[in-house]
N, C-alpha and C positions, 0 to 999 in steps of 0.2 A: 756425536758430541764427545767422541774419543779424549778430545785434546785438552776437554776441561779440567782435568788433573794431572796432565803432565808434568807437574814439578818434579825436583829430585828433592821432594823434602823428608824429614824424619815422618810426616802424619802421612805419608804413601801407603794406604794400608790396601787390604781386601774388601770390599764391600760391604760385608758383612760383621765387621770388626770395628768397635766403635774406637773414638780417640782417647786416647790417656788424658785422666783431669790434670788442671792445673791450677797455680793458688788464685784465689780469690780476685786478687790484684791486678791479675793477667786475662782474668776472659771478657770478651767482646760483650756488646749489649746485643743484646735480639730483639727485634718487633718483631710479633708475630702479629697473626690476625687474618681477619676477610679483607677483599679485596675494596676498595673504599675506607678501609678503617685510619687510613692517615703514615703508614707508616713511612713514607719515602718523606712526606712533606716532614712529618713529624720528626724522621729519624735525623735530614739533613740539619735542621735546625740543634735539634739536641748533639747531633756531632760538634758543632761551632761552639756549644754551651762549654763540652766535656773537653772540645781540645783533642776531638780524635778523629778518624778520615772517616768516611762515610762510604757503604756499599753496598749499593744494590741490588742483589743479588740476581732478576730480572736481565738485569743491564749484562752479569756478568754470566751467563750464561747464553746470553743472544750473542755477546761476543766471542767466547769459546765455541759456539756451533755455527757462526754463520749467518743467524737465521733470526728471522726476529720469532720472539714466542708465540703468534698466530700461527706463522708458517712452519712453526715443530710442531705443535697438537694438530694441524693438518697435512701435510708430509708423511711423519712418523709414530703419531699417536700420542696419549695423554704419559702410555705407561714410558715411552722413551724419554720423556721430556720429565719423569719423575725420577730418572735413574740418573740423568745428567744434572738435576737440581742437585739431588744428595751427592753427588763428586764434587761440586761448587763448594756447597755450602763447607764441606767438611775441608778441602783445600782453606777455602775464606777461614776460617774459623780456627788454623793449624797455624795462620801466618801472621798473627797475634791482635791484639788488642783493637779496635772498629765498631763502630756501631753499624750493623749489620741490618736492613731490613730486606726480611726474606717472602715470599711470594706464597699468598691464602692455603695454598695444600700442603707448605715445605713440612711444618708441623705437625703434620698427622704419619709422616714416614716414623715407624720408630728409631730406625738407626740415627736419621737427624734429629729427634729428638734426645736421644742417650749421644749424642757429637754436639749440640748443644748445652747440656746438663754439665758435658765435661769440659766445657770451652766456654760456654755464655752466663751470662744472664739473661734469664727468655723475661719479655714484658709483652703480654699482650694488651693489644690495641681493642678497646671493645666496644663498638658498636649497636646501634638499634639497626632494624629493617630502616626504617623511615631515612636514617639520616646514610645507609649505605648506599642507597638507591637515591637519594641525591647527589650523593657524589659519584658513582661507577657511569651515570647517567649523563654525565661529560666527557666520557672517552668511550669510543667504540670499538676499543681493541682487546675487549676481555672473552677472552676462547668460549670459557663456561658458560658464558652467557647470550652466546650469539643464536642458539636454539631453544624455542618455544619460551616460554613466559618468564623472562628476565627477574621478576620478582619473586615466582615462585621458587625458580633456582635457585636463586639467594638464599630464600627460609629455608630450603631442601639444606643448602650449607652450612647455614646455621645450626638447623639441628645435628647434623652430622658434626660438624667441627667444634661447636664453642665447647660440647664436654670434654674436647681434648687438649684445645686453648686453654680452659680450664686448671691444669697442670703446669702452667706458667709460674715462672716465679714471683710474680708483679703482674696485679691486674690492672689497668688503668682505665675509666670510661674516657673513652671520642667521640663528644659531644658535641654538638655545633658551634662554633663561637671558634672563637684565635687560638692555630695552633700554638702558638708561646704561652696559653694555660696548662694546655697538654706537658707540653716540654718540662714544664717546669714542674709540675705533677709528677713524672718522671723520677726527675733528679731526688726531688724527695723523697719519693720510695726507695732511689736508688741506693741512699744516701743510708736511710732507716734499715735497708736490708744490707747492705755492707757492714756496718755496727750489729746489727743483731748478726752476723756469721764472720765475722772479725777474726776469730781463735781457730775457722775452720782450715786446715791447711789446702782442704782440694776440695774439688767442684762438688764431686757429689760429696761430702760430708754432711750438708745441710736436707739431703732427701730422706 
């Protein structure tokens, strides 16, 4: 997944090295979340709301490698396929303003989160058991889930990930019903947290 960062941009950095913030004005929206929690459906709508492009980040990573994401956590492993996510994201996130929804582990790398911090607004998508597992439960293309008890996996990543979703800037419940409540639930937070850090000039001033 060399080719997922190829630009010749100014955010080319080291791995290791997170991105410079920028004002308030300028960073991307982020879903974060478990897998089922609505963010593609969610994010495309609230793109069309905000008047900004929408991306994947799934999508652009299968396109950068090749591959669809089954066949990288089976080819080359979970941890390749987490090192190619964080090149994505952090390119995505350098080449301005998008509502960006990003894929159930992207969040718990710290470097994308501190490349988010300084580029997004993260909003996580939050979900019960109940209602992830009716939705993940229509597509059979989810890696983590393809071995031993699908529901237990899930709790297993709930408890592991929602304390670090947690640290989002915007929590939203994804609850059953029309995503256009979500969306709009969104914007109001969005809306409340841009006025409450209005005066901050960069990303992280508000942490």
């Amino acid at each position: 997944m060399s080719n997922a960062s190829d630009d010749n941009s100014d955010d080319d950095k080291d791995e290791t090295e997170a991105l410079s913030s920028v004002p308030l004005g300028e960073r991307s929206i982020v879903l974060v979340g478990l897998m089922g929690a609505g963010k593609t459906t969610v994010g495309r709508r609230l793109a069309r709301r905000l008047d900004l492009a929408f991306v994947d980040t799934d999508a652009e990573i299968e396109k950068a490698a090749g591959e669809t994401i089954p066949e990288i956590f089976e080819r080359r492993g979970e941890p390749t396929f987490r090192a190619g996510e964080r090149r994505v994201i952090a390119r995505l996130l350098g080449e301005g303003p998008c509502v960006l929804a990003t894929g159930g582990g992207a969040f718990m790398d710290p470097l994308t989160r501190a490349n988010i911090a300084a580029r997004g607004i993260s909003v996580w998508l939050k979900a019960d058991l109940d209602v992830l597992m009716k939705r993940v439960g229509k597509r059979g293309d989810r890696p983590l889930l393809r071995s031993g008890d699908p529901r237990e996996t899930m709790k297993r990543l709930m408890d592991e990930r929602y304390p670090v979703y947690a640290g989002a800037d915007i929590t939203i419940e994804s609850l059953e019903g029309p995503h256009d409540a979500v969306v709009e639930q969104v914007v109001e937070e969005l809306e409340r947290f841009r006025e409450e850090h209005a005066g901050e000039a960069h990303a992280g001033a508000h942490k």
